[in-house]
N, C-alpha and C positions, 0 to 999 in steps of 0.2 A: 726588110730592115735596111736601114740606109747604112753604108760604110764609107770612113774619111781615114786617109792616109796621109803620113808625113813620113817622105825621105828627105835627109841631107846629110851629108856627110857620112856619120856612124850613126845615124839616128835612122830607125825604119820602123815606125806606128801606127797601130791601125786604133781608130774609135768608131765605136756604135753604136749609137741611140735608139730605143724604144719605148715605146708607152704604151702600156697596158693601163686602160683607167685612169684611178689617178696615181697611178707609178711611175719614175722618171730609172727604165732598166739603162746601164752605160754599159759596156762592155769593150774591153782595152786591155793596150797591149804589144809586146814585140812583134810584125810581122811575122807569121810561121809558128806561133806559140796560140795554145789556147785564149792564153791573156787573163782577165781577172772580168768578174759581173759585180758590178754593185748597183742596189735598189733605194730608191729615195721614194717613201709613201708622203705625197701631198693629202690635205684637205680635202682635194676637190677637183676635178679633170680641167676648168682651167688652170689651177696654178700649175699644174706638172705640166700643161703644155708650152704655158710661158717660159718656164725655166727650159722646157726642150729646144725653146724657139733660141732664148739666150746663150746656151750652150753651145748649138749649131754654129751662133754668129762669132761666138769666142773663139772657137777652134778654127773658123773659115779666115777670122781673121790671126788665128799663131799659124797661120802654114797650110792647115791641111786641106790635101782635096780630093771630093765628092770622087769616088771610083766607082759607084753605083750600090745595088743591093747585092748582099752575100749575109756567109753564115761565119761564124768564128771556122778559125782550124780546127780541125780534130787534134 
């Protein structure tokens, strides 16, 4: 699972995108906190990849960045 991080200042966030099928999983949140998962059921395995793809380029372009594959905190 890919992870994107934003620090600045008092801000420390982590997001994570996955797709299973056609499900678009997010999972988000405070660094060092579990954080929160919410699922979007698309149509169809391209529209949930599309919207993966557009999500990706939203966040890459508010700040955050790619620190690699990881799992939420415990």
């Amino acid at each position: 699972m890919r992870r994107f991080e934003f620090v600045d200042g008092n801000s420390s966030k982590f997001w994570m995108p996955e797709l299973q099928g056609a499900t678009f999983i997010v999972t988000y949140g405070r660094i060092g906190t579990a954080g929160q998962r919410k699922e979007k059921v698309f149509p169809d395995e391209d529209s949930a990849l599309r919207e993966y793809t557009k999500k990706v380029a939203e966040k890459v372009r508010e700040g955050y960045a790619e620190v690699g594959e990881g799992e939420a905190p415990p």
